[in-house]
C-alpha positions in Angstrom: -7.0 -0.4 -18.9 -9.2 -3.2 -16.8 -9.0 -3.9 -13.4 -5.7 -5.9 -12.6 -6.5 -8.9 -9.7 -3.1 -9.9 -9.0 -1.7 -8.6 -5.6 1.7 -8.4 -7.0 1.1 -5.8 -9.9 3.0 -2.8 -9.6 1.3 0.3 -10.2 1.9 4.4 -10.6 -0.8 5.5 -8.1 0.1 2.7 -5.8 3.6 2.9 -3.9 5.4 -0.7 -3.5 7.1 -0.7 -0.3 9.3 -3.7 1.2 10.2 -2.7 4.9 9.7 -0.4 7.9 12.2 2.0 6.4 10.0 2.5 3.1 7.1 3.7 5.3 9.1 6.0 7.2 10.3 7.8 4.3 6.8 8.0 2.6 5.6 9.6 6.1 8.4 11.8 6.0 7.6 12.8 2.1 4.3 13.5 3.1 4.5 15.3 6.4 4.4 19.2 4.8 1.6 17.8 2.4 -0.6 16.8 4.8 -1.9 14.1 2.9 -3.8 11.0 4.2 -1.3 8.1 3.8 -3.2 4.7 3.0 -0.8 1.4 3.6 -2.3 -2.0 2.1 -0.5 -4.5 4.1 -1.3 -8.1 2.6 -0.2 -11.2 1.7 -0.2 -12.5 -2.0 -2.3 -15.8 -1.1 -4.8 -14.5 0.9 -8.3 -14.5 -0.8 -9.5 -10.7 0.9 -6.2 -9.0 0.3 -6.3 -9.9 -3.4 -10.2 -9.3 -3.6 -9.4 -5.5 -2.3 -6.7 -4.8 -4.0 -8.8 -3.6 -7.4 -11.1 -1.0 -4.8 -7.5 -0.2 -3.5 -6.2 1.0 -7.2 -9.5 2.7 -8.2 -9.5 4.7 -5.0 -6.0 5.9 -5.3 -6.7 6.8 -9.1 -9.7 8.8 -7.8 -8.0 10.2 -4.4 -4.8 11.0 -6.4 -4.9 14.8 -5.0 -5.8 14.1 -1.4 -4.2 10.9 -0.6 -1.0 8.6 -1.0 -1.8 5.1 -1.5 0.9 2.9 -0.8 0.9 -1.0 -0.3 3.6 -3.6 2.0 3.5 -7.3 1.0 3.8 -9.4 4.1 4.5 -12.5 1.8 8.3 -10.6 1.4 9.4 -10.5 4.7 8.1 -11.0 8.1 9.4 -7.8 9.3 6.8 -6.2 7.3 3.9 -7.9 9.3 5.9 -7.4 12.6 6.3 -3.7 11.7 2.7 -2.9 10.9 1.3 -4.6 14.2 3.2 -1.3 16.1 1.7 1.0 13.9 -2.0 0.6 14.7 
């Protein structure tokens, strides 16, 4: 399977997630794991976030034992980009 560009495409090793409430329940699925939880947080039309997006599948393919890589598409809701501002 090639490289999907496309912001949008759902994937196995990558988590969709729509709101705060998704994020807190992937932190809570993860907290006896330990693993390290990567959140993409982009938009669908911006040219960086779609231009990462392939380094951001390979690595979760390759990290699958160590890490959870999830992503959060801003374009969805606003509360989405307000939520991840508090989290950094």
């Amino acid at each position: 399977m090639g490289d999907v560009l496309y912001y949008g495409d759902s994937h196995d090793t990558v988590a969709q997630l729509h709101c705060r409430e998704d994020v807190e329940k992937l932190i809570a699925a993860h907290k006896e794991d330990h693993k390290l939880i990567v959140l993409d947080v982009g938009l669908k039309h911006c040219g960086p976030c779609v231009k990462v997006y392939p380094a951001v599948l390979k690595l979760s393919r390759s990290m699958a034992d160590t890490a959870t890589f999830a992503r959060m598409n801003g374009d969805e809701n606003d509360s989405c980009m307000v939520s991840s501002r508090t989290w950094t």
